[in-house]
C-alpha positions in Angstrom: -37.9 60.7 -57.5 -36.1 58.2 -59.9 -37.6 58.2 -63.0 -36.4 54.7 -63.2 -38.3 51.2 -63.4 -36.4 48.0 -62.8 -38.4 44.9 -63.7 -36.8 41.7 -63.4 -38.4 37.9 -64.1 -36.9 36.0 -61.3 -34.9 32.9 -61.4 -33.9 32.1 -64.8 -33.7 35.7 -65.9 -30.1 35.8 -65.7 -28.6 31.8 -67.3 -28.7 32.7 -70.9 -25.4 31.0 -70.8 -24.0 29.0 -68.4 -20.8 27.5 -69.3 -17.9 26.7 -66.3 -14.5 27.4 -66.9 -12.3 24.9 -67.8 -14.7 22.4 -69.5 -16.2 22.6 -72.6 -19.8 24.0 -73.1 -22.2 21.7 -73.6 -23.9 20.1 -76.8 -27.1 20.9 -77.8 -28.3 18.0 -77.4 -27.2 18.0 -73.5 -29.6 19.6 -71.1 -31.4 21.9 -73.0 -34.2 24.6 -71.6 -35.4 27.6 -73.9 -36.0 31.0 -71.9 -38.7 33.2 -73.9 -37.3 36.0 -72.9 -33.6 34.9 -73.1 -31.8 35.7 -76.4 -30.0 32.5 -76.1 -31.0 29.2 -75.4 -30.4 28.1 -71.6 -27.6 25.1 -71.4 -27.7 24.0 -67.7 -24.7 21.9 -66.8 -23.8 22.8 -63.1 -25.2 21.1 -60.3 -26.4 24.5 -58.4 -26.1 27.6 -60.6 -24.2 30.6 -58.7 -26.8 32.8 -57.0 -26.7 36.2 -55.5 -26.1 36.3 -51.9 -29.7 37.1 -50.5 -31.5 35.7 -53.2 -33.0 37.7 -56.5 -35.1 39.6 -54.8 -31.9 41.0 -53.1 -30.5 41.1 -56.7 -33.4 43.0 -58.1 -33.3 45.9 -55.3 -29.6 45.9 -55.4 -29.9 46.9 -58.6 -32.2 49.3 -58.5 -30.7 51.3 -55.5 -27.6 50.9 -57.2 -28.8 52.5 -60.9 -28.3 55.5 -61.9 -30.4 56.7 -64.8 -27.7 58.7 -67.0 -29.0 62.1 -67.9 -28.2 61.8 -71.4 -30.0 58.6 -71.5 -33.2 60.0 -70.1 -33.0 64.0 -72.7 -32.8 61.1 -75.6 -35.6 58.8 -74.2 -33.8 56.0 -74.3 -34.7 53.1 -72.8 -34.8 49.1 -72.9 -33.1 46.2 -71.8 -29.5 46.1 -71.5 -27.6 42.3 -71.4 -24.4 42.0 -69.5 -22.5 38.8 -69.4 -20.3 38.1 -66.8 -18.6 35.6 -64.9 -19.0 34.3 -61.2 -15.7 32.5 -59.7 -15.2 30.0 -57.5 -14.9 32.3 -54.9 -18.5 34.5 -55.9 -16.2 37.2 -57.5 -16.9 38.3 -61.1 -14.7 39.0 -64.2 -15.2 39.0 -67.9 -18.1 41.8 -67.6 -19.4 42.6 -71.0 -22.5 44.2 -72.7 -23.9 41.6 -75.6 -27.0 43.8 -76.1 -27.2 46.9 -75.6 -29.6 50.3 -75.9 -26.8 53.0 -76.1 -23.5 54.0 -75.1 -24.9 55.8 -71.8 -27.1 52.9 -70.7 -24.7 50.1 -71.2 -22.3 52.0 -69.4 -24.4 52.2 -66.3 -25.4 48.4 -66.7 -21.8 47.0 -66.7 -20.9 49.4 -63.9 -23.7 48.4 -61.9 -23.1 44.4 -62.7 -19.3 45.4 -61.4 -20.6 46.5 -57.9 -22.1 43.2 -57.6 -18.3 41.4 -57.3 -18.0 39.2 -54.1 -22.3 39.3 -53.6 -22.4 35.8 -55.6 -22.8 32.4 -54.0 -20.6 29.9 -56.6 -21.9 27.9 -59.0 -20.9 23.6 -58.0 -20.6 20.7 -59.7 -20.2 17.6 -58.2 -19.9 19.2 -54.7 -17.0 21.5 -55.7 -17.5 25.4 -56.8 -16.8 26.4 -60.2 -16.8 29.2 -62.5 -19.1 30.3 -64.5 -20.8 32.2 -67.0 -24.2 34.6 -66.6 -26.1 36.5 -68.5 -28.3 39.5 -66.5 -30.3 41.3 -68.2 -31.1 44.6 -66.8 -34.5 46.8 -67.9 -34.3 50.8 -68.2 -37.7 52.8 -68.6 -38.7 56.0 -67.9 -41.6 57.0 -66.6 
């Protein structure tokens, strides 16, 4: 038995920043939400944000089937939430995957490899009708039991 518990907020949990490629990001005094539980504030430009392909519920137990809790992670107790950024292309592949907060080496690790398996799973982000790239922030929750 995983001693592993995934919680994820849904929608909104992972557009701490949203920026397509190509354009420049948005003032702050564009479109402006605030996120409590977001680090950053939310700046919503595209028309339909990209969107995993079965929706975040599908996101949620992808990631949890996917996880691995790393061993040294769990004899140090570690645990927390882990925030990868990424990018989703035009064509719902990803790039740019990096860990802007972490917990330690060995959870971050695991985060940013898991994020990877999720390349070509994303519906694209449009504006104006057309797909465009951009960029997501996922947070992802490690806690032991």
């Amino acid at each position: 038995m995983k001693k592993l518990l995934f919680i994820s907020c849904l929608l909104g949990i992972f557009f701490a920043s949203c920026n397509y490629s190509g354009h420049k990001a948005p003032s702050p005094k564009a479109h402006q939400c605030w996120d409590e539980d977001a680090v950053f504030p939310l700046h919503i430009d595209a028309d339909h944000h990209a969107s995993f392909k079965g929706g975040d519920k599908a996101l949620i137990q992808f990631i949890a089937t996917q996880t691995n809790y790393p061993l040294q992670a769990k004899e140090n107790g570690e645990q927390g939430e882990v925030f990868v950024r990424f990018v989703v292309e035009k064509d719902g592949g990803i790039r740019d995957v990096e860990v802007i907060r972490g917990v330690s080496k060995s959870l971050d690790e695991e985060a940013k490899r898991v994020v990877l398996l999720t390349a070509g799973k994303w519906n694209p982000a449009t504006k104006n009708g057309e797909a465009v790239n951009i960029s997501m922030t996922l947070p992802i929750y490690f806690k032991l039991n």
